[in-house]
KESEVO-423718 format. One record per residue: x, y, z of N, C-alpha, C in turn. Coordinates in steps of 0.05 Angstrom, whole numbers, plus 32768, in hexadecimal, padded with zeros to 4 digits. Example, Ala and Ser with C-alpha at 12.3 -4.5 7.8 and 13.67 -1.06 7.14 Angstrom:
2
81087F8E809C80F67FA6809C81087FBE809C;81017FD3808E81117FEB808F81028001809D;
END
This chain:
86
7F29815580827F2B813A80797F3E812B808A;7F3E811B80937F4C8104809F7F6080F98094;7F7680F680957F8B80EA80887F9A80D4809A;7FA680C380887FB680AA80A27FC680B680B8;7FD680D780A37FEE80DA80BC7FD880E780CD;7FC680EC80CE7FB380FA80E27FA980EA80F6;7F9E80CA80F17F9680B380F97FB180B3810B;7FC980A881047FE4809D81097FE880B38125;7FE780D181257FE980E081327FDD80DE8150;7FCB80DE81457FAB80D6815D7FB780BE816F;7FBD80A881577FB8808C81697FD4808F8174;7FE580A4816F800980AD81817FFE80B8819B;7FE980CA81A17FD980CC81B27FCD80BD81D0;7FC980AC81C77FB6809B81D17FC7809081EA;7FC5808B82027FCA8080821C7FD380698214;7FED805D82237FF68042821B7FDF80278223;7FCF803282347FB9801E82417F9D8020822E;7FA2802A821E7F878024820D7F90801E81EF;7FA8801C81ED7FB2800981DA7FA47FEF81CC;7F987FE481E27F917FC381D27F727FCC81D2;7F637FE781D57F4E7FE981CB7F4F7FF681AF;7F607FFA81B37F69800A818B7F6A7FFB8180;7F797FE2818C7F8A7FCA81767F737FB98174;7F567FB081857F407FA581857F317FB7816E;7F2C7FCE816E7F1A7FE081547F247FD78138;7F437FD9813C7F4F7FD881167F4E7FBC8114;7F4D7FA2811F7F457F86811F7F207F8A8109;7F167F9B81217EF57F9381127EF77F9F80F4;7F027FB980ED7F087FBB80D37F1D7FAC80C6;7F2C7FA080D27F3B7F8680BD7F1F7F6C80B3;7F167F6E80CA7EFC7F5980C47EEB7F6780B1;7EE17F7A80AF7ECF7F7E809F7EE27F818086;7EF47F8C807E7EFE7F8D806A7F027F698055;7F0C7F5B806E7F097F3780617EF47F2F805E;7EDC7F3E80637EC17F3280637EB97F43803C;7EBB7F5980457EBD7F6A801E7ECB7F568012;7EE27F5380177EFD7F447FFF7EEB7F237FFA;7EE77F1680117ED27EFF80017EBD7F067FF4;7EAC7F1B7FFE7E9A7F217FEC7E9F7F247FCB;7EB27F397FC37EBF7F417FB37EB57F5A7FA8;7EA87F6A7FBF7EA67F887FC07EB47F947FCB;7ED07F937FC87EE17FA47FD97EE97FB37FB1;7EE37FD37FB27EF27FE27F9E7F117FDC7F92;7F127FD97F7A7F327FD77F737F457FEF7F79;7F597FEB7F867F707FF67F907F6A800E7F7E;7F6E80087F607F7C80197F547F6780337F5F;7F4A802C7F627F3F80427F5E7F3680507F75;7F4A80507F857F49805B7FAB7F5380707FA2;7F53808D7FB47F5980A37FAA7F6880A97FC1;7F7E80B97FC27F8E80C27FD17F8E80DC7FDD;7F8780E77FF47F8F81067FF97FB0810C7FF4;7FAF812F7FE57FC681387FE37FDC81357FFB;7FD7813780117FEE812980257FF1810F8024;7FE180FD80237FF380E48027800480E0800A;7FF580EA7FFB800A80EA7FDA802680F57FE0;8026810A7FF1803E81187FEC8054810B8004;804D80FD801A805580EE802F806180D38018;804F80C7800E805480B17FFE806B80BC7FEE;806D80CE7FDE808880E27FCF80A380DF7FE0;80A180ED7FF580AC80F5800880B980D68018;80B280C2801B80B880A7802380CC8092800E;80BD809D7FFC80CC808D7FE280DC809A7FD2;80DF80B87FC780EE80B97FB7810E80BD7FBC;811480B47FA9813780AF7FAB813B80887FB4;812080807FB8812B80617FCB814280507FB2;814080587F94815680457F8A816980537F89;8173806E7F92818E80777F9281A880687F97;81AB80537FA581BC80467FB381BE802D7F9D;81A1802D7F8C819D80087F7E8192801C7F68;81A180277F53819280307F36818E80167F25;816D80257F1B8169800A7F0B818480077EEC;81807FF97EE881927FE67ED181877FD87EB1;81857FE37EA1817E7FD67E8881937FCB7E7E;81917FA97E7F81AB7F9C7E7A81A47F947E54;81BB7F8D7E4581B67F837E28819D7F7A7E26;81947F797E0B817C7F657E0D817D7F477E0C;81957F3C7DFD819D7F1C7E03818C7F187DDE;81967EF67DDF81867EEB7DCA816A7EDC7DCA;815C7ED87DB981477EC37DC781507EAD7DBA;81377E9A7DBC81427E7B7DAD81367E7B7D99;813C7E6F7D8C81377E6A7D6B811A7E4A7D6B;810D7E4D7D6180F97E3B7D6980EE7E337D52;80E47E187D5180D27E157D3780C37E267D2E;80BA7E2B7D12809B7E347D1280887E287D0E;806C7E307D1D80557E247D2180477E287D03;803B7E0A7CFC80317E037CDF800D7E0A7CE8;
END
């Protein structure tokens, strides 16, 4: 199966002079992809499926990122007091 870091690898590969023929291919799939999104047959996100490596790369990138910024549950505060609706 093909995975991005596999893609990413390849295109680390590739001769500095055939660079803007790479960067010309991923253009025509940006196009076809804006051509789906007006349509409004492009699949919802949620339901793209992930291979086990990029999940664990995705793991591996992010976890720990709020160590430095822990989240915070501050008081709850008051609300306002408001008419009631007749």
């Amino acid at each position: 199966m093909i995975t991005k870091n596999l893609l990413k690898e390849q295109i680390d590969r590739i001769p500095y002079e055939h660079i803007g023929v790479i960067y010309r291919i991923i253009q025509v799939f940006e196009n076809i992809t804006d051509d789906i999104n007006e349509n409004k047959m492009k699949p919802s996100r949620y339901n793209q499926t992930y291979d086990k490596e990029e999940w664990l790369e995705f793991i591996k990138d992010t976890y720990g990122c709020f160590k430095d910024d822990p989240i915070k549950r501050w008081e709850q505060g008051e609300f306002e007091i408001r008419e009631t609706i007749q």
